[in-house]
SEKOLTI-800236 format. One record per residue (C-alpha): x, y, z; residue in one letter; residue number from 1. Coordinates in nm, 3 decimals, padded with zeros to 5 digits. Layout:
N
(pt (X Y Z) "A" NUM)
...
// end
This chain:
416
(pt (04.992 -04.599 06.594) "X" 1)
(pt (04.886 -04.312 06.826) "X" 2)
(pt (04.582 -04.459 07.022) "X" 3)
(pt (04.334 -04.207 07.142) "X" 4)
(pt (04.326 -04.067 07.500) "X" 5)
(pt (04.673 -04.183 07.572) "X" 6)
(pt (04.993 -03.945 07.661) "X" 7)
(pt (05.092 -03.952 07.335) "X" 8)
(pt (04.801 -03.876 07.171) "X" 9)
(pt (04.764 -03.575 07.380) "X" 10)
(pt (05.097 -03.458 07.337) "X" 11)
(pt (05.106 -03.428 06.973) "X" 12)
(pt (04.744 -03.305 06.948) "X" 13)
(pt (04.840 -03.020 07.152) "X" 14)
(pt (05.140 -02.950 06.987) "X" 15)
(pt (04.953 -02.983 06.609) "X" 16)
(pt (04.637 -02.764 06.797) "X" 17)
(pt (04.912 -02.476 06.955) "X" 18)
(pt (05.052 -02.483 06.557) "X" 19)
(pt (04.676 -02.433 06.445) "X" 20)
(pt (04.620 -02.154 06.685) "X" 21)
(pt (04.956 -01.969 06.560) "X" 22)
(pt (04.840 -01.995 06.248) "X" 23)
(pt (04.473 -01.883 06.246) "X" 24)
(pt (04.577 -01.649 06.453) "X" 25)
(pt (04.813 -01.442 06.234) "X" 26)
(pt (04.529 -01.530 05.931) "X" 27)
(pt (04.280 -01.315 06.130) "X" 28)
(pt (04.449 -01.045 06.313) "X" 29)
(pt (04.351 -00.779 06.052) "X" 30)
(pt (03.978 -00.873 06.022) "X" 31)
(pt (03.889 -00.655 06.315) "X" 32)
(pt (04.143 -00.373 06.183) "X" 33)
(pt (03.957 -00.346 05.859) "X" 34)
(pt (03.782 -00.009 05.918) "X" 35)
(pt (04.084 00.091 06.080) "X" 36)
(pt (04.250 00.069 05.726) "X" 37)
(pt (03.978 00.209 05.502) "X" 38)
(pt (03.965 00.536 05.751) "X" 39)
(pt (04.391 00.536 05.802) "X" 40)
(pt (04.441 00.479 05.389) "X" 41)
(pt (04.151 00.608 05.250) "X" 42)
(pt (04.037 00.289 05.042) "X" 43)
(pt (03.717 00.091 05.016) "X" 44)
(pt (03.601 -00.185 05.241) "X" 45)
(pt (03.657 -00.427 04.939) "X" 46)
(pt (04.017 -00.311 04.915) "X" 47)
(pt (04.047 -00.318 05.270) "X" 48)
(pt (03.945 -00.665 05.301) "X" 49)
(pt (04.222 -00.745 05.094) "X" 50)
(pt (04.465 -00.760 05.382) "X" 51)
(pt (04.261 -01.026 05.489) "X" 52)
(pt (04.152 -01.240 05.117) "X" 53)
(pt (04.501 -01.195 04.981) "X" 54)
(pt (04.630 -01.383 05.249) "X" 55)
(pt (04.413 -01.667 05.230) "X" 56)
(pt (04.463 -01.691 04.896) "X" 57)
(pt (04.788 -01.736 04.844) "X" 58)
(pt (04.738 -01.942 05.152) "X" 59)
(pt (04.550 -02.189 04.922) "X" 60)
(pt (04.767 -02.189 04.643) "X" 61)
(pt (05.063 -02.261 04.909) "X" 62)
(pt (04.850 -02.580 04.993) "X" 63)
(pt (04.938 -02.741 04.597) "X" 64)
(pt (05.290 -02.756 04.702) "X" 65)
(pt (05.308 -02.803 05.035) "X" 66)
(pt (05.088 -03.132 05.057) "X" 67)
(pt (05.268 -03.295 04.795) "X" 68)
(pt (05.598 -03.132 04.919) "X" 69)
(pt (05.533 -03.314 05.200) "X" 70)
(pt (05.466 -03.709 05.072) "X" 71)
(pt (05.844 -03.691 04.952) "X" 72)
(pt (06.020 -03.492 05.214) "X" 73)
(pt (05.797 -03.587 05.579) "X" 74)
(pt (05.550 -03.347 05.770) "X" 75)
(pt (05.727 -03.213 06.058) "X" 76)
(pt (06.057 -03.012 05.928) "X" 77)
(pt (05.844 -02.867 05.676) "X" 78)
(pt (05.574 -02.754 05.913) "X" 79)
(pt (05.866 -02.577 06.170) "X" 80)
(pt (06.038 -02.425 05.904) "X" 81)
(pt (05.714 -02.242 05.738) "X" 82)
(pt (05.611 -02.119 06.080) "X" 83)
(pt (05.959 -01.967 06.146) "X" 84)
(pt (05.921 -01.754 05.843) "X" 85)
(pt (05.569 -01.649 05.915) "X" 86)
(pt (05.703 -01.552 06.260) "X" 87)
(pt (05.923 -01.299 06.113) "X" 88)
(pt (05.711 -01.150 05.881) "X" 89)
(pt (05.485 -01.065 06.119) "X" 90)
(pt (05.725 -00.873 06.291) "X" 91)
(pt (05.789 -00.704 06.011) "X" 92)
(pt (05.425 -00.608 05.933) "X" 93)
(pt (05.446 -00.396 06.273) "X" 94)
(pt (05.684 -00.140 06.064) "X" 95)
(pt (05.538 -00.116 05.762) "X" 96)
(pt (05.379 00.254 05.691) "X" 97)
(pt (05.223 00.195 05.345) "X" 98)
(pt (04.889 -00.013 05.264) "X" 99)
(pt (05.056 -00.163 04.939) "X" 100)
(pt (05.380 -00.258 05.175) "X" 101)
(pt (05.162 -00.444 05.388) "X" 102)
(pt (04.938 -00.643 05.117) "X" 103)
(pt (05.284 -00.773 04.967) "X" 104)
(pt (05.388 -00.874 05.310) "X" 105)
(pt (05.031 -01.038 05.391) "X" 106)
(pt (05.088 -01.215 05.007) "X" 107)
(pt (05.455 -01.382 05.148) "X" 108)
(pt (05.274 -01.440 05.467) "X" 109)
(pt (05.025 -01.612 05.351) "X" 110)
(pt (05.209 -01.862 05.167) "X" 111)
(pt (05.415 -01.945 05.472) "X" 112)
(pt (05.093 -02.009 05.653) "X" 113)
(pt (05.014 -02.286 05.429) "X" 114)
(pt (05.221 -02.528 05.570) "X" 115)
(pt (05.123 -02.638 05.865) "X" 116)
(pt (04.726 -02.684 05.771) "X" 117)
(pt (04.841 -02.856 05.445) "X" 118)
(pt (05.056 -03.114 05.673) "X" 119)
(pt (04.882 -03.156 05.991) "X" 120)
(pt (04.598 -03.347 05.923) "X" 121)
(pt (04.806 -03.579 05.667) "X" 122)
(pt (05.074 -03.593 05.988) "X" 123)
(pt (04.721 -03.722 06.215) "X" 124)
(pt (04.641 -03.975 05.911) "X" 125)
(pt (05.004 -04.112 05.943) "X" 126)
(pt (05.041 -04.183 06.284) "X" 127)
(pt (04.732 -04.175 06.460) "X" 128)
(pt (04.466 -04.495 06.452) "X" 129)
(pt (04.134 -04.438 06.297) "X" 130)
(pt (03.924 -04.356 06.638) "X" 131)
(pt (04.198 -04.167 06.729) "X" 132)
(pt (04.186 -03.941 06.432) "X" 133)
(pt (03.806 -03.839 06.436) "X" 134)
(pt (03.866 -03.719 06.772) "X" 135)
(pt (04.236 -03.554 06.685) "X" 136)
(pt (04.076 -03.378 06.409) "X" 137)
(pt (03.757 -03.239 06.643) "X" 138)
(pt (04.034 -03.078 06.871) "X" 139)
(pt (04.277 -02.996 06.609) "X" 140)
(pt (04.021 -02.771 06.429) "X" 141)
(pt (03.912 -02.642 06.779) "X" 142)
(pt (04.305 -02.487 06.787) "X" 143)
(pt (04.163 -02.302 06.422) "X" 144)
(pt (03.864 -02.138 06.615) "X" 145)
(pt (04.084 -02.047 06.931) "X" 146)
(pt (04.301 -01.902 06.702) "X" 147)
(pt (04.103 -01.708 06.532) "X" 148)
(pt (03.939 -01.567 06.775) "X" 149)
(pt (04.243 -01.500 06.961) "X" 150)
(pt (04.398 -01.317 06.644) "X" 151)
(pt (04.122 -01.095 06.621) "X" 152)
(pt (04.082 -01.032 07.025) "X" 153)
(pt (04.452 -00.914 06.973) "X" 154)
(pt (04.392 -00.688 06.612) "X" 155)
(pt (04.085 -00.504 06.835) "X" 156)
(pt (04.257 -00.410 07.115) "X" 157)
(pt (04.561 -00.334 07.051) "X" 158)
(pt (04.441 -00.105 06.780) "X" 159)
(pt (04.236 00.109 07.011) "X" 160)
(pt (04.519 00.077 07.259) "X" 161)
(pt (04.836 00.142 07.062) "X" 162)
(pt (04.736 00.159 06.660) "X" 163)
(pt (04.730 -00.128 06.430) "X" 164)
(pt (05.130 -00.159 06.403) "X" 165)
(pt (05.133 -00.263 06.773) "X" 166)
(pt (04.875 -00.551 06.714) "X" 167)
(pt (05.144 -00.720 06.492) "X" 168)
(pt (05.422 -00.688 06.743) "X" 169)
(pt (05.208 -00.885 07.031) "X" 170)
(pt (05.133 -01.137 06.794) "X" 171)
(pt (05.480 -01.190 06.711) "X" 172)
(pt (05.548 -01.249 07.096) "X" 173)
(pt (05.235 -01.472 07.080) "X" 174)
(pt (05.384 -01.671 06.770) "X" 175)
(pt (05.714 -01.744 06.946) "X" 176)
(pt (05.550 -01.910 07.259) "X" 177)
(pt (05.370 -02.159 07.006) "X" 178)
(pt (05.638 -02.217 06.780) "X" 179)
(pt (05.842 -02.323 07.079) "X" 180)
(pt (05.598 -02.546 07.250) "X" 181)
(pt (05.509 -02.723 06.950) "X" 182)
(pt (05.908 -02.786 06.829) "X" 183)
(pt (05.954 -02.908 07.211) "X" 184)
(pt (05.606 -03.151 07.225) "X" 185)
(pt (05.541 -03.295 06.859) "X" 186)
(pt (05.708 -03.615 06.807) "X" 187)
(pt (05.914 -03.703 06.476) "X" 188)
(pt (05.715 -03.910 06.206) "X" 189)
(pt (05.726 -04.282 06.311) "X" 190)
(pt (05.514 -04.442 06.044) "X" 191)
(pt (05.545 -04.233 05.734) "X" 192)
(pt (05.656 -04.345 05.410) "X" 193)
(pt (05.839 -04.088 05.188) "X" 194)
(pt (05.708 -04.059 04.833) "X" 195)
(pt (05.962 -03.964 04.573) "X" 196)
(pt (05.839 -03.655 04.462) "X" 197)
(pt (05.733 -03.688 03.998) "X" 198)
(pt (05.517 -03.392 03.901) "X" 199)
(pt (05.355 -03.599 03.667) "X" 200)
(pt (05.309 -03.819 03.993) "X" 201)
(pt (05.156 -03.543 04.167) "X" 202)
(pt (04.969 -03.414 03.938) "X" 203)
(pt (04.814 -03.750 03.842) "X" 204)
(pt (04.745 -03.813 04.247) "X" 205)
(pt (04.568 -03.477 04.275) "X" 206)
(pt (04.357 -03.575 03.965) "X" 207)
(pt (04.194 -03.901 04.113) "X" 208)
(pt (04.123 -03.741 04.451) "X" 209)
(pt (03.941 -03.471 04.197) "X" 210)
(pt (03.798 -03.741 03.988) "X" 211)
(pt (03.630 -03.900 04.302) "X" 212)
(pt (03.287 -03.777 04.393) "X" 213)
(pt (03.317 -03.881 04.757) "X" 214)
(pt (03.594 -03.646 04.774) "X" 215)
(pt (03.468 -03.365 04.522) "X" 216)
(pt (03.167 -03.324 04.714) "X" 217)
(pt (03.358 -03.311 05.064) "X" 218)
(pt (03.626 -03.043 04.859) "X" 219)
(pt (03.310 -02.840 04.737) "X" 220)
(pt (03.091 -02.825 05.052) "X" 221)
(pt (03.406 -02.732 05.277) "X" 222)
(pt (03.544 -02.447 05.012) "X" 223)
(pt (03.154 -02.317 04.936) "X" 224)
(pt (03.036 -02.281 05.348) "X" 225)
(pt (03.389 -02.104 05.453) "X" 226)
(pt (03.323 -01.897 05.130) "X" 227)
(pt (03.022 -01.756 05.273) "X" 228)
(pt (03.109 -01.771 05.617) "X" 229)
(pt (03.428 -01.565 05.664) "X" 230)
(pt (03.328 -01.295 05.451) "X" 231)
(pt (02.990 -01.283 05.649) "X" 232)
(pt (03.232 -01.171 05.958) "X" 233)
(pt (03.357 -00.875 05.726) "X" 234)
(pt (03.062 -00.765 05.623) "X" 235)
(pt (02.896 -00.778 05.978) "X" 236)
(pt (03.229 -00.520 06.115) "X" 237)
(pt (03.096 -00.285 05.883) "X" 238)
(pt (02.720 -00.304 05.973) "X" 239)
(pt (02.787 -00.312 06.367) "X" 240)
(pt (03.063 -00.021 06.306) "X" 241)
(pt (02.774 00.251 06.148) "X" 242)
(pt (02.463 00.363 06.263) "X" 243)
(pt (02.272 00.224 06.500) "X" 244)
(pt (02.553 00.023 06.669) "X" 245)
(pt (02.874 00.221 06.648) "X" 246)
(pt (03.117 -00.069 06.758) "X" 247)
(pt (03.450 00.042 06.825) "X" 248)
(pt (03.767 -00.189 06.691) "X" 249)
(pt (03.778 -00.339 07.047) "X" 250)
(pt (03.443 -00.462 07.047) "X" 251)
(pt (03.457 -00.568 06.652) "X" 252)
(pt (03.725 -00.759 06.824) "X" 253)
(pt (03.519 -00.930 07.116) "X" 254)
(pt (03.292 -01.015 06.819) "X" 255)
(pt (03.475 -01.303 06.735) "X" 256)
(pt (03.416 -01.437 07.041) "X" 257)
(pt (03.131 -01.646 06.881) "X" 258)
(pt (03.381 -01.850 06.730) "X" 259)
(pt (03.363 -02.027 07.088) "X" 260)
(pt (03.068 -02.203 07.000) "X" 261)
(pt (03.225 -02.327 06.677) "X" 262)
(pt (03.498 -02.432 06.890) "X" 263)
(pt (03.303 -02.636 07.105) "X" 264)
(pt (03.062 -02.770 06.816) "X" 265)
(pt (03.458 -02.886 06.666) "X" 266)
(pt (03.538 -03.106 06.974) "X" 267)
(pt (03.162 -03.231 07.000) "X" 268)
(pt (03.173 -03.366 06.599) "X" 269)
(pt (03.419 -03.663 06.711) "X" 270)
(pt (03.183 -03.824 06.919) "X" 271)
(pt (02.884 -03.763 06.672) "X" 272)
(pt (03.035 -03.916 06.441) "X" 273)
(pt (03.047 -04.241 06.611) "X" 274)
(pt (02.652 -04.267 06.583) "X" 275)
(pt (02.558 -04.096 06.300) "X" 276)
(pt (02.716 -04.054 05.946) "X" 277)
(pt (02.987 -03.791 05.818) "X" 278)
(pt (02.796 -03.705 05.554) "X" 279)
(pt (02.474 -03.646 05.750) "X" 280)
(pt (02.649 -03.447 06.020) "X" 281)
(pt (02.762 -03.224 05.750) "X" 282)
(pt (02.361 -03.181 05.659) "X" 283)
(pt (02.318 -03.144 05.975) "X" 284)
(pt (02.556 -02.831 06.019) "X" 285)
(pt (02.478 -02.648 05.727) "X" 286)
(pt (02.111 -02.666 05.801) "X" 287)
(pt (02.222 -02.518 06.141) "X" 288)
(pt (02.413 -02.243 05.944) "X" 289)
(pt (02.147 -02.125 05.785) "X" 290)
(pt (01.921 -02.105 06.092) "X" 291)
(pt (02.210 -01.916 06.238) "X" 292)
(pt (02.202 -01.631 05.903) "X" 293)
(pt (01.853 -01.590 05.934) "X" 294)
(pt (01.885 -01.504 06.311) "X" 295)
(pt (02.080 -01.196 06.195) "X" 296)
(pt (01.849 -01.011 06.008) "X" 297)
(pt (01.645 -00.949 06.382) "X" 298)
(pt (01.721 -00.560 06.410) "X" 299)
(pt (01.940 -00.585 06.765) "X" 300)
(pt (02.277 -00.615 06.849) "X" 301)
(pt (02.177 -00.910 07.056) "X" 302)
(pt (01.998 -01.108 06.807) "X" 303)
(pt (02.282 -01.058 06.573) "X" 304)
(pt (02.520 -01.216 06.784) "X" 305)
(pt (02.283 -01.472 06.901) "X" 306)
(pt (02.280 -01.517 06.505) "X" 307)
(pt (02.633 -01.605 06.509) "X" 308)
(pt (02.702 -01.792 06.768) "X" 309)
(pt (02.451 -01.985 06.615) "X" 310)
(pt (02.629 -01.995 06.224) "X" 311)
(pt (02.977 -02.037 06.418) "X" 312)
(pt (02.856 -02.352 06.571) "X" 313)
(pt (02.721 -02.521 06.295) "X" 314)
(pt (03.002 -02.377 06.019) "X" 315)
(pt (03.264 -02.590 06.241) "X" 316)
(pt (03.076 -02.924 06.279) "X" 317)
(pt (03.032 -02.936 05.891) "X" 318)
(pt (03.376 -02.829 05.826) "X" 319)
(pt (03.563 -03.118 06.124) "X" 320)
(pt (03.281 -03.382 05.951) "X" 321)
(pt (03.431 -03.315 05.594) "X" 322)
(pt (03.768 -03.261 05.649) "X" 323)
(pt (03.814 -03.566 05.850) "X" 324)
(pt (03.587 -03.774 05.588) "X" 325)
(pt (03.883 -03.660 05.329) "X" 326)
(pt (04.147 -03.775 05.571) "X" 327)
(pt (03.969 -04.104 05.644) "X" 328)
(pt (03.857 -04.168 05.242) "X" 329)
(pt (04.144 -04.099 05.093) "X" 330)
(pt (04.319 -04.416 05.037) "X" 331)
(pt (04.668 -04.312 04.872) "X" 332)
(pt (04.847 -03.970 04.907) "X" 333)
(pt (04.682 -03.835 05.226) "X" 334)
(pt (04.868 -03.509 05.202) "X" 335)
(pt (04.779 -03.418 04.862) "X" 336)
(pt (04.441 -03.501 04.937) "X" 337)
(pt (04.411 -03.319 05.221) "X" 338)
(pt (04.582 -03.031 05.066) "X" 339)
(pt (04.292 -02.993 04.807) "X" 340)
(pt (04.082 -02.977 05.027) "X" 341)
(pt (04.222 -02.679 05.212) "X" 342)
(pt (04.269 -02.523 04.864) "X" 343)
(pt (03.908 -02.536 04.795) "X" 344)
(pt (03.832 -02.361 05.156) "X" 345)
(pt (04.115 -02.099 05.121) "X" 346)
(pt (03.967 -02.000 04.786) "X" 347)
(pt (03.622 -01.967 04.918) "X" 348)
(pt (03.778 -01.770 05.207) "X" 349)
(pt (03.952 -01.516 04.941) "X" 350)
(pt (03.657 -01.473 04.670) "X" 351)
(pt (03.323 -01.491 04.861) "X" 352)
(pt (03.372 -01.059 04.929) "X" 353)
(pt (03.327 -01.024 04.569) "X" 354)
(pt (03.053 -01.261 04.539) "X" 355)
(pt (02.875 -01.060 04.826) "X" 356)
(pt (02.966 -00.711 04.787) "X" 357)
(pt (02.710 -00.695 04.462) "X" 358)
(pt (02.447 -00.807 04.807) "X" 359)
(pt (02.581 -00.544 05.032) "X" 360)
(pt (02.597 -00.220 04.789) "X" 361)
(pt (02.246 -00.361 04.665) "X" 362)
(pt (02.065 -00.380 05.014) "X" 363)
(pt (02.313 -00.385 05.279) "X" 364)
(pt (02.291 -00.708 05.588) "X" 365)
(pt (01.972 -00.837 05.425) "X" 366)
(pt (02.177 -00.937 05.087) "X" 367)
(pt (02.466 -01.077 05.222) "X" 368)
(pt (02.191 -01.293 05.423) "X" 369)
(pt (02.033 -01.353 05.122) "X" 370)
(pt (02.338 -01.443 04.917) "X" 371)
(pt (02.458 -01.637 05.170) "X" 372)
(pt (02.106 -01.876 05.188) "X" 373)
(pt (02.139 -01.921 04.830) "X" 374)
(pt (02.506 -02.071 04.815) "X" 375)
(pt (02.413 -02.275 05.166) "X" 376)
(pt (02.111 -02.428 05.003) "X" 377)
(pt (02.368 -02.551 04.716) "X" 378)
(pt (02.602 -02.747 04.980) "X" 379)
(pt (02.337 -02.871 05.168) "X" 380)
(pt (02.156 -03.038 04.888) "X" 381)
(pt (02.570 -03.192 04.813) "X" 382)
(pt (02.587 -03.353 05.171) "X" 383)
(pt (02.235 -03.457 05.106) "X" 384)
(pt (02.425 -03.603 04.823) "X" 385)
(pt (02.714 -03.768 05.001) "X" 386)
(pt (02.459 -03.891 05.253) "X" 387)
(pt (02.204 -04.089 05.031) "X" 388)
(pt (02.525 -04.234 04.806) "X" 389)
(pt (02.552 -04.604 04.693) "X" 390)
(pt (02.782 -04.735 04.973) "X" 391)
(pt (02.978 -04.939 04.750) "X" 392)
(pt (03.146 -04.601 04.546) "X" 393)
(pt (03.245 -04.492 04.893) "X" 394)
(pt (03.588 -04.492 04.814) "X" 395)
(pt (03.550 -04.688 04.444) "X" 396)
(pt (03.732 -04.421 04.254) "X" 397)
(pt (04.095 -04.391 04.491) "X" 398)
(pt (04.141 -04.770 04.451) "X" 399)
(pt (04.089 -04.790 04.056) "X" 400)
(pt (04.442 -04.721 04.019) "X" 401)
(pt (04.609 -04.812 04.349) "X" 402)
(pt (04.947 -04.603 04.436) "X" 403)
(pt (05.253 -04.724 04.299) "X" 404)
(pt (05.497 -04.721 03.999) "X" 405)
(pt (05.379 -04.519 03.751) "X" 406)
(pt (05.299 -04.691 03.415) "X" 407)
(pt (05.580 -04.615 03.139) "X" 408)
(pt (05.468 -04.621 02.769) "X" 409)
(pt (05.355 -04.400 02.497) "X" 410)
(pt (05.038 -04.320 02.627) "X" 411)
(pt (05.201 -04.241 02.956) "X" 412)
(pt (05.250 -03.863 03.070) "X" 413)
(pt (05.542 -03.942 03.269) "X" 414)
(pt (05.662 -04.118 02.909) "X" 415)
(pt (05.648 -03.769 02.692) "X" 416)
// end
């Protein structure tokens, strides 16, 4: 097993955290074009965002088959292979002239992107020893904020500089440096175990992992906070891009800069963890979340980014505690576990516009601030949940029907 701190471990992290960073990278490069695109096309802001939620969600639904793809087949092919083709579609998004051209790219995109966050962290749980993995995961996750942040540095700019086309090209160029760093530094699989692929198998695996409340609750709280988080960042382009502020697309861009906090909050969790609980570190960063929204609804450019710096940072030290808590309580399947939740986040990343937008058209910042409080206050009392849990279900449900041959018999589903 990888052993933390040693060449090895900081070889594959890197490459797994370069793969991340492609990858939320090309997610986010259009969040900072998105007035860009209601002024070039002439649609809404909800359409606009589109660009951005169709992506994730077909992101998520990419995750189903993917994880499980990846118990019978191994991690790293699959993970190479989906990044090659999301390498080449974003070249091709750089010609595209139509809106609806590019949301059916962004669709095929998206599903391409799905396979390296559905693999990596059951790649970690393979190979990498349990200290090892909290602290894998921390930096892993930090390759997710650079990303994004990097994506939408590069959407900003290069729109102002050279129009929105151009934006797609860099990051193309950008794509192919990662891609080839992370085929040259991550090591083959040495301790996985293929799984013969049954979709009765799969399905059954996925419905356990559902059917446990330690992971439910980790699956919930992950896919509710990203669902109000995200979209926050596309409703806040369109408040700092009117009256009084009057942001341009490069500074939208620079926006995302907060993410740097959330970055460093992601490589602080590990280490937290070693003290405290997963479950009340999650508490612990939602409660910081909300402190974060309620910053924003001070009346000055400065407040509002003090205001999310402040959400970024405690968004991504929930998010590292409960996706590694997954990864360490799932005790079969690690890849279809994982996968779910991934699905849950993607599809709180793609619907939480149209949960706020009734909150913006109502009364503008101070309702998606408001929505937002409401939906935090819901995860915070689940980690509060997770937290005060009889230790002894920890993981009671995964080991009630331990992984292997599937029973055969009338009553069986693999039988009918």
């Amino acid at each position: 097993m990888i052993e933390a701190r040693t060449p090895q471990f900081w070889r594959s992290t890197l490459a797994l955290s370069l793969g991340s960073f492609m990858v939320f990278a090309n997610i986010y490069t259009t969040q900072p074009m998105l007035p860009s695109f209601s002024e070039t096309f002439g649609v809404s802001p909800l359409v606009a965002s589109w660009s951005l939620s169709l992506t994730t969600l077909m992101l998520a639904c990419s995750l189903l088959v993917y994880g499980p793809l990846s118990d019978a087949i191994g991690r790293r092919g699959l993970m190479l292979v989906s990044l090659g083709g999301v390498l080449l579609l974003t070249l091709a998004l750089g010609f595209v002239e139509e809106f609806e051209t590019l949301l059916w790219l962004r669709v095929v995109q998206g599903f391409l992107l799905g396979g390296l966050p559905a693999i990596a962290i059951a790649y970690m749980g393979d190979e990498y020893s349990k200290p090892a993995l909290g602290v894998a995961v921390g930096i892993y996750i930090s390759g997710n904020t650079l990303g994004g942040i990097g994506g939408r540095l590069v959407g900003g700019f290069m729109t102002d500089l050279a129009g929105w086309q151009s934006a797609f090209w860099v990051m193309s160029l950008i794509s192919l440096v990662c891609l080839s760093l992370l085929l040259w530094l991550l090591p083959p699989s040495r301790h996985f175990t293929p799984k013969p692929f049954r979709l009765c198998g799969v399905l059954g695996d996925m419905g356990r992992h559902l059917r446990n409340p330690v992971l439910l609750l980790a699956y919930l709280i992950g896919g509710l906070n990203f669902f109000i988080f995200i979209n926050q960042y596309s409703y806040v382009t369109f408040l700092l891009s009117a009256e009084p502020y009057l942001l341009s697309a490069s500074f939208l861009g620079m926006l995302f800069l907060c993410y740097l906090s959330g970055t460093f909050a992601s490589a602080l969790s590990g280490r937290i963890a070693r003290g405290l609980p997963q479950p009340l570190c999650m508490l612990m960063g939602i409660a910081i979340f909300m402190c974060g929204t309620l910053v924003t609804l001070i009346p000055s450019l400065w407040a509002i980014l003090g205001g999310l710096l402040i959400n970024s940072f405690g968004f991504f030290f929930c998010h590292s505690m409960a996706s590694s808590w997954v990864s360490h309580n799932a005790a079969f399947a690690r890849g279809s576990a994982s996968s779910l939740y991934l699905v849950f986040y993607y599809v709180g990343a793609s619907s939480g516009g149209f949960y706020l937008e009734p909150f913006w058209q109502q009364s503008g910042w101070s309702g998606v601030v408001l929505g937002s409080l409401l939906v935090l206050a819901l995860t915070a009392a689940m980690a509060l949940r997770l937290w005060l849990r009889p230790a002894s279900t920890e993981v009671m449900l995964e080991r009630v029907e331990p992984p292997g041959p599937r029973r055969s018999g009338p009553h069986s589903a693999c039988a009918r």
